[in-house]
C-alpha positions as CSV (number, residue, x, y, z in Angstrom):
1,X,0.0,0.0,0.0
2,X,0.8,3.1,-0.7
3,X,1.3,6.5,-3.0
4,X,1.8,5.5,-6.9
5,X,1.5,7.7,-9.4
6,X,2.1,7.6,-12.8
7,X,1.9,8.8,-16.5
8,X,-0.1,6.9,-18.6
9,X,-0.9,7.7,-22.8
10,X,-4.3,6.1,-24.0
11,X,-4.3,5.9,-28.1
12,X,-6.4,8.3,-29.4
13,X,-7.6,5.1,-31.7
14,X,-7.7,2.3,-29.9
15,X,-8.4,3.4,-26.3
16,X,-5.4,1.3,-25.1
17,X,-3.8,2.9,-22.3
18,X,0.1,2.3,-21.7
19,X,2.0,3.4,-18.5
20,X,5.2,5.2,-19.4
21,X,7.0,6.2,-16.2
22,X,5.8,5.6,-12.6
23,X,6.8,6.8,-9.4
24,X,6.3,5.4,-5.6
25,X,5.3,8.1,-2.6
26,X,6.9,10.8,-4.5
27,X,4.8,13.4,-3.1
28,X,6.5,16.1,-4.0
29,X,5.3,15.2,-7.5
30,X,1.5,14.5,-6.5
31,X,1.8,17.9,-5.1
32,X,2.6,19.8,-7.7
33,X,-0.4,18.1,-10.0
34,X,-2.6,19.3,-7.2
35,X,-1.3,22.9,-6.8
36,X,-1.1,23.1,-10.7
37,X,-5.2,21.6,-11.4
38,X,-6.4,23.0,-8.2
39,X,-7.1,20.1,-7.1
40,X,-8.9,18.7,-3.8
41,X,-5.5,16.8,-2.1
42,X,-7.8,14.3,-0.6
43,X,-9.0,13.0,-3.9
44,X,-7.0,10.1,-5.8
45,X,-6.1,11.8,-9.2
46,X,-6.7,10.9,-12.5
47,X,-5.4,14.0,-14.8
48,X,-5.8,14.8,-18.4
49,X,-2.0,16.7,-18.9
50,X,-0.5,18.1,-21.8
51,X,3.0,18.9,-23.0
52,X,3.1,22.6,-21.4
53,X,2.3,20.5,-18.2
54,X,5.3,18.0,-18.6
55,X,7.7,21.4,-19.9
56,X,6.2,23.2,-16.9
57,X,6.9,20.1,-14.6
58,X,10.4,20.5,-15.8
59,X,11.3,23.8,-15.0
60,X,10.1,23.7,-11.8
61,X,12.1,20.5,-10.9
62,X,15.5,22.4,-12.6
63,X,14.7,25.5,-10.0
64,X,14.2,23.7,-7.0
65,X,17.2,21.4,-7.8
66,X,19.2,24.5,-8.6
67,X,17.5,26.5,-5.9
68,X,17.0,23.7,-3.0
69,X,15.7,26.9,-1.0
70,X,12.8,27.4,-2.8
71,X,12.1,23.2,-2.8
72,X,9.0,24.3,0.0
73,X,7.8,27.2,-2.1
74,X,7.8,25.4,-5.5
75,X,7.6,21.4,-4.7
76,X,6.1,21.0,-1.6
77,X,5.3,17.5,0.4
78,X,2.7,16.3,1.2
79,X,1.5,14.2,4.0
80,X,-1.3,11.7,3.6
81,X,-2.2,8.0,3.8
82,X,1.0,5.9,2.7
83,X,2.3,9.4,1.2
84,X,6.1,8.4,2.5
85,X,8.1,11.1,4.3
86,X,7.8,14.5,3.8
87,X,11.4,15.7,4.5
88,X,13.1,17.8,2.2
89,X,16.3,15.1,1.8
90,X,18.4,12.7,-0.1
91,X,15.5,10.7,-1.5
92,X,13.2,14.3,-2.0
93,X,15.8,15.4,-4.2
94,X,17.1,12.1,-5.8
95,X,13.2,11.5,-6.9
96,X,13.7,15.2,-8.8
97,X,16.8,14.7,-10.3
98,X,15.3,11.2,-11.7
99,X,12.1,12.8,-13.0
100,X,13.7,15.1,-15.0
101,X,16.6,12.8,-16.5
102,X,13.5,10.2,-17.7
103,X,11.3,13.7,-18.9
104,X,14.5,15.6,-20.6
105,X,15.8,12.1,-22.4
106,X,13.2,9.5,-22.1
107,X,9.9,10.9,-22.8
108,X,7.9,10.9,-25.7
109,X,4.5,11.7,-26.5
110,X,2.6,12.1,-29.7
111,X,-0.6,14.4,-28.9
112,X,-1.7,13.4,-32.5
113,X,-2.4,9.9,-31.5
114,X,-2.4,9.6,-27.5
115,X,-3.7,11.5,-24.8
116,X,-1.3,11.8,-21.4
117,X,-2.6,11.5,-18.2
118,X,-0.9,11.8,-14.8
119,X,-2.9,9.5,-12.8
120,X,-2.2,7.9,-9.2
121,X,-3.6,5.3,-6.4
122,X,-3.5,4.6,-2.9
């Protein structure tokens, strides 16, 4: 039990969904989807994103790993059933830093034939 979230495409054609990256209690993450969708943060999400979110994702993670002061400000945790710690250490930042490596080198998306969603369970 706990926090997983994850980004998932669904073909615009078939309606076959396909997880492409995942994360485990990463809160920091989940927060930042609520804060961005105004979102209720008692409410498992399920998010239609779009590019501008992942680019926006991005530069926030570069600040805050650049900045690690303004890690509360921009990516804060969040506490919540099975959410993992909310500590602004090691892990916190190591969960940024792989993020953005898989989002910078890793991702791709084709909004012509999927849809991205950023959706999560607990």
């Amino acid at each position: 039990m706990g926090l997983d979230m994850f980004l998932v495409t669904k073909s615009k054609v078939t309606g076959e969904p396909e997880m492409i990256y995942s994360w485990r209690k990463a809160n920091q993450i989940r927060q930042w989807f609520v804060m961005r969708f105004d979102e209720d943060d008692n409410d498992c999400l399920e998010l239609v994103i779009t590019r501008d979110d992942i680019d926006a994702l991005m530069t926030d993670i570069e600040t805050v790993l650049q900045n690690p002061n303004e890690a509360e400000a921009i990516m804060p945790t969040s506490s919540g059933f099975f959410f993992g710690g909310t500590d602004y250490d090691a892990y916190y930042y190591q969960e940024l830093q792989d993020t953005l490596a898989y989002l910078a080198n890793e991702f791709k998306y084709n909004e012509d034939k999927d849809i991205l969603f950023y959706t999560e369970s607990w």
